[in-house]
N, C-alpha and C positions, 0 to 999 in steps of 0.2 A: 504494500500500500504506500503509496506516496506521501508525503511532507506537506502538509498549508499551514502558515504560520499567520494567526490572523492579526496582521501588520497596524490595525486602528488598535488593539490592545496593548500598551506599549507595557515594559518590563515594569517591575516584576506584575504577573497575571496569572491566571488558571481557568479552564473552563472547569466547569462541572458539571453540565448536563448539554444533552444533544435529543432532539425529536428527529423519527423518520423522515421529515423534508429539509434535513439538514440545518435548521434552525439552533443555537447554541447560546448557552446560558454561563457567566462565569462571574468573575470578580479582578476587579483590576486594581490601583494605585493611581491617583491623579495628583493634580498639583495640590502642594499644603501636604502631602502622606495621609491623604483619606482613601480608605477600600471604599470602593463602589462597583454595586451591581451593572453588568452588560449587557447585552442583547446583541446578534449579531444573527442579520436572515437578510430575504429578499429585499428588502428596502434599506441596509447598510447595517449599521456596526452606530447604537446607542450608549450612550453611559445612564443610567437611570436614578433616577431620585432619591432621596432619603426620606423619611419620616418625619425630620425634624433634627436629628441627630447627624455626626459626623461620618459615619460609614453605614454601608449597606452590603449583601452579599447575595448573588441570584445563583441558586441550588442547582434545582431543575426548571424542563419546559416539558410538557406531554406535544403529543398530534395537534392539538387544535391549536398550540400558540398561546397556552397560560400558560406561565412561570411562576415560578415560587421563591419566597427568598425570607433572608431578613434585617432590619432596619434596626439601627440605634434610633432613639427616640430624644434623648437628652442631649441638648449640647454639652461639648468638652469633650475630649480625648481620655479621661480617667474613664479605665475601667468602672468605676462606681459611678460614672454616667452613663452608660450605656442605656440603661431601660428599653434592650432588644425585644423587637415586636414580632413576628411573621408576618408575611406581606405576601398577596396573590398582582400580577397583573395579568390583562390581558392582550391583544394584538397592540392597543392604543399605547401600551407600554406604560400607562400610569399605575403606581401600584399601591393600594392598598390594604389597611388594615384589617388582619382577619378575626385580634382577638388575642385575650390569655383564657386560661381555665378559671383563671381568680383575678378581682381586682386586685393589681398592683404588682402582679406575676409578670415575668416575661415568657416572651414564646418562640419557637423556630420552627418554620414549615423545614422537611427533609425530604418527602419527596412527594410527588401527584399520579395520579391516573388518567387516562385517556378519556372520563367521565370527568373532570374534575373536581375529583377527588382529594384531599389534601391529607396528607398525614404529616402530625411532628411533636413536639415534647413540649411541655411549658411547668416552671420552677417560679419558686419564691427566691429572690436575689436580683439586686442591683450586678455581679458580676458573673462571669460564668460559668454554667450548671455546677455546681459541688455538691450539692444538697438533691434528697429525692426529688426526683424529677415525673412526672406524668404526662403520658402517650396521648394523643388526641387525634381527633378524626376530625377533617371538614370538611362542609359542602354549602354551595348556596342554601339549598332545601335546606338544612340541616341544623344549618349552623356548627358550634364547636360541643363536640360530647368526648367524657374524659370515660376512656378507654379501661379505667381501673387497673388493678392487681391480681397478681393471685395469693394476698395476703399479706404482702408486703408492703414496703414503702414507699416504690418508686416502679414504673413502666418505662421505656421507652423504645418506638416504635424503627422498623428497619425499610422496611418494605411495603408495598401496597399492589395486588393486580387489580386488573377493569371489572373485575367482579365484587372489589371492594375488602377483600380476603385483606387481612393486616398478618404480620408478623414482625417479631422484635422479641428483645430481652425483659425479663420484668423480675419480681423477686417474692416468694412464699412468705408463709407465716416464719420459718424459719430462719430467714434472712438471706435461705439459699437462692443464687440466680437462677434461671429455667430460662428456655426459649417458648414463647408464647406463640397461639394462634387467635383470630379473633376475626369474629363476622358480626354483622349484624341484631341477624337471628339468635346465635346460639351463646357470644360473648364472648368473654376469653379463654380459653383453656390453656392447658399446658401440651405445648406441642409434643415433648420427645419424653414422657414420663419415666423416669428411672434413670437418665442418662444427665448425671453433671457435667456443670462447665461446657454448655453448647453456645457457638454462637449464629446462629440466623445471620446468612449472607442475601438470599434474596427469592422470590415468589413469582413464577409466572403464572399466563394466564390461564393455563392447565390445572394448576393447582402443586404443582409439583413445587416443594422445598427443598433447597441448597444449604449444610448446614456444616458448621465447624467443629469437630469434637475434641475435647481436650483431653488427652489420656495421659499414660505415665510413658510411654513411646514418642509420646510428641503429639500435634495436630495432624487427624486426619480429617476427610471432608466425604459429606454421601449427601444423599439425594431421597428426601421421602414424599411421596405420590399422595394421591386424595384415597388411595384406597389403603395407607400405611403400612404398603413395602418396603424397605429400605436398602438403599443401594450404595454402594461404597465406592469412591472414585478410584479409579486404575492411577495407582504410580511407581517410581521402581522401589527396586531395595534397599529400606536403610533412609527411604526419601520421607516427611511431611509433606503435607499437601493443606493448599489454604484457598479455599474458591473466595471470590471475589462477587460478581455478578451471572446472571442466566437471562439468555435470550427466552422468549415464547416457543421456540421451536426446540426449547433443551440442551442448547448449544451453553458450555459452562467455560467459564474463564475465572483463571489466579492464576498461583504459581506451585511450584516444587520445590523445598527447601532442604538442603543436606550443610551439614556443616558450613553453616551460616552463610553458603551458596544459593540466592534465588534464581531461578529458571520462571521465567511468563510459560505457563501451558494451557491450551483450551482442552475441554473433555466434549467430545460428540458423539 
């Protein structure tokens, strides 16, 4: 695959999210050292607004051309100003506020669906997340609903498909962490029962989960279906394995790790 370097982003930048019409979503550095959210599609290469505050940061974008991000709210550069919001725009590129779980909380959208759907975490704290943090789901319809626990004190969400399926990390009455599943309908449950230290890499529209497991050999990585088979990714001998993200069609990408040697691998 070939090289674009998108040359309106100047140093230091990143993208973070990409839609099928090649549409992209990032954060850049402008004059004064403030991050600001990007845009960059058929009508050129935008720097977009803030809230009020000195930086901003654009996540992802789904198909239609929302994007998700989020905003300082307060002016100043101190950390303890920040009052980070999450922010949706749409084509028009203006973006707005979507909301904490509590007055006086901050929020961060992490990623959308092709329904636009939003998912992301929102905490009590002027700086960033330390303290339990809780999962949230949005929609226009909707609005913001907090995604809960499974007895714990903190949620926070990884993933979302067009079916509205969530997964992420959350924590028991125990204080142990779990890898979570969560719909609508049925709420949240505990995705991988019996298995500690998992971490939920990402959900397509199958249903099918990408997941991280922590053992005393090291991280390996598998793959569990809506019907709860589970499948363990092919790597060599002596190697870790750490998925990253999954296409719709099952296509898995991360890497291989051997003595503190990474290798990029996709699994198909």
């Amino acid at each position: 695959m070939g090289l674009y370097v998108v040359e309106e982003a100047t140093a230091p930048s990143q993208v973070n999210g990409i839609n099928d019409a090649g549409e992209i979503v990032g954060t850049m550095m402008v004059d004064g050292g403030a991050n600001r959210a990007f845009h960059n599609g058929p009508n050129g290469f935008r720097v977009l607004d803030t809230l009020g505050g000195m930086h901003s940061h654009g996540f992802a974008i789904n198909n239609s051309g929302t994007l998700i991000g989020s905003s300082w709210t307060i002016a100043g550069n101190d950390p303890g100003d920040k009052g980070e919001t999450a922010f949706v725009a749409g084509k028009d590129l203006q973006i707005r506020s979507i909301g904490a779980l509590r007055e006086g909380w901050n929020s961060r959208a992490v990623a959308i669906n092709n329904r636009g759907v939003v998912i992301g975490h929102s905490w009590f704290a002027r700086t960033f997340p330390g303290g339990p943090q809780r999962a949230f789901v949005w929609s226009e319809q909707g609005g913001m609903i907090d995604l809960g626990t499974l007895g714990g004190q903190g949620a926070v969400p990884v993933a979302i498909n067009d079916d509205g399926v969530v997964v992420g990390i959350t924590s028991d009455a125990a204080g142990r962490d779990c890898s979570f599943i969560w719909t609508a309908t049925v709420g949240m449950r505990e995705l991988l029962p019996g298995l500690a230290s998992t971490g939920v890499a990402a959900i397509n529209v199958r249903g099918n989960v990408v997941f991280n497991l922590h053992t005393e050999r090291g991280v390996q990585s598998s793959v569990i279906g809506p019907d709860g088979m589970t499948r363990a990714l092919q790597t060599f001998v002596g190697h870790e394995t750490e998925a990253r993200a999954m296409s719709d069609a099952g296509q898995i990408v991360g890497h291989v790790l051997r003595n503190r040697h990474s290798h990029a691998a996709m699994w198909r």
